[in-house]
C-alpha positions as CSV (number, residue, x, y, z in Angstrom):
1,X,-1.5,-14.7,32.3
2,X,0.2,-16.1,35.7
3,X,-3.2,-15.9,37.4
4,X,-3.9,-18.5,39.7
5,X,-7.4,-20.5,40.1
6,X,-7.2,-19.2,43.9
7,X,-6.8,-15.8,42.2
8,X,-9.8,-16.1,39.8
9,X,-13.2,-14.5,41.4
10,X,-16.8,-16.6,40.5
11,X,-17.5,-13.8,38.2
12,X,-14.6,-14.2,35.8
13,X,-15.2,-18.0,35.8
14,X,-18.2,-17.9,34.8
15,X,-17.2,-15.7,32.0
16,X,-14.2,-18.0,30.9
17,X,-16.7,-20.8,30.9
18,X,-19.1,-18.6,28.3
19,X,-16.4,-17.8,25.8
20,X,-15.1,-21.3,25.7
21,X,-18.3,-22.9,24.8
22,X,-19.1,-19.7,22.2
23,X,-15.3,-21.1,20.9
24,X,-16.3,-24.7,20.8
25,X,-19.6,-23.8,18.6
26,X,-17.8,-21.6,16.0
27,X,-15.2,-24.2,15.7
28,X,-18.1,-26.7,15.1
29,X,-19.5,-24.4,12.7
30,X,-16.3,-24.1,10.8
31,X,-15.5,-27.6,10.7
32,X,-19.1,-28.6,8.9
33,X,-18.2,-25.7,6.5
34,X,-14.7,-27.2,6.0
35,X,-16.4,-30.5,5.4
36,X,-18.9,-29.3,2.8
37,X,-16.3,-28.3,0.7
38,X,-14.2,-31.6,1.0
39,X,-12.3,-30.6,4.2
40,X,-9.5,-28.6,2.6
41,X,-8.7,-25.1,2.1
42,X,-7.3,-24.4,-1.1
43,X,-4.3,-22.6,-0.9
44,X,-3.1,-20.7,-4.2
45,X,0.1,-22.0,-5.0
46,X,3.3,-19.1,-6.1
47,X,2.0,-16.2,-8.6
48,X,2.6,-16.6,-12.1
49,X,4.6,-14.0,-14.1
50,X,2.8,-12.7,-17.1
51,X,4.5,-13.1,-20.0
52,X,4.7,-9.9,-22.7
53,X,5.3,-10.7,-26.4
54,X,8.0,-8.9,-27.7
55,X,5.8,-7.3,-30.6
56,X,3.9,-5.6,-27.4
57,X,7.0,-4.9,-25.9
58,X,8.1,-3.4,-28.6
59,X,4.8,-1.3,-29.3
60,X,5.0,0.0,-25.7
61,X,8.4,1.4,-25.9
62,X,7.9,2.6,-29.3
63,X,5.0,4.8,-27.3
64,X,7.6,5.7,-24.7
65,X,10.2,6.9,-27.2
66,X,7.2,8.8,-29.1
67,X,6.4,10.3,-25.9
68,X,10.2,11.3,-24.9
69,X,10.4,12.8,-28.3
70,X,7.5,15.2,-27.9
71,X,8.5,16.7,-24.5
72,X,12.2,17.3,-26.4
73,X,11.0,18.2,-29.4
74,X,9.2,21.5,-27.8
75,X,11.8,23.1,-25.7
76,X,15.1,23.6,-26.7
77,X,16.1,23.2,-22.9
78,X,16.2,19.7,-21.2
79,X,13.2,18.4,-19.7
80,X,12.9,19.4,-16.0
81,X,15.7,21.8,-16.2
82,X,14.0,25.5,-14.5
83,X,15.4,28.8,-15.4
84,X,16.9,30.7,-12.4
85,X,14.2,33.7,-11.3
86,X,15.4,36.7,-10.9
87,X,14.3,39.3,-8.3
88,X,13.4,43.2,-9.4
89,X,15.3,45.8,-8.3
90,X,11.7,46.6,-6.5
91,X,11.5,43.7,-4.4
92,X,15.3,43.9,-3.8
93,X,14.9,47.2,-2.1
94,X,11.7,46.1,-0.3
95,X,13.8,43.6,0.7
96,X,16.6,45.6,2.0
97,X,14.6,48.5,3.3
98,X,12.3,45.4,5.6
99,X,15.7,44.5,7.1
100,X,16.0,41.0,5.9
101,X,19.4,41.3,4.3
């Protein structure tokens, strides 16, 4: 803002002078809330890690390897892997007779 006073019409003064007064009362406000509390704001200090147990650990990837085991254990293919599709010689010719070859 490299407005001068000169620059600034009765108006916008007036308007400068209303926010600075609504600024002075919520900073009022906040201080007497500040104070009712003792004046500070606590601020939580660095998170904790949670520590795991290794008997839970060890349940939990017990329950992982169970779960591997049962996608395996159905298909004789690896999990995720797809069979290639294969077109008809139908949709081949519909294919070829569109133009799209």
């Amino acid at each position: 803002m490299n407005t001068t006073l000169s620059a600034i019409t009765v108006k916008q003064l007036q308007k400068v002078i209303k926010i600075k007064a609504k600024l002075e009362a919520l900073q009022e406000k906040l201080e007497d809330v500040l104070a009712l509390d003792g004046g500070e704001i606590p601020i939580p200090s660095g998170t904790r890690k949670r520590r795991m147990s290794a008997s839970a650990r060890a349940r939990i990837s017990a329950a992982q390897r169970a779960r591997w085991a049962k996608i395996r254990g159905t298909s004789k293919e690896k999990p995720g892997k797809q069979t290639r599709r294969k077109m008809s010689a139908a949709g081949r010719a519909a294919i070829a007779a569109a133009g799209f070859t």
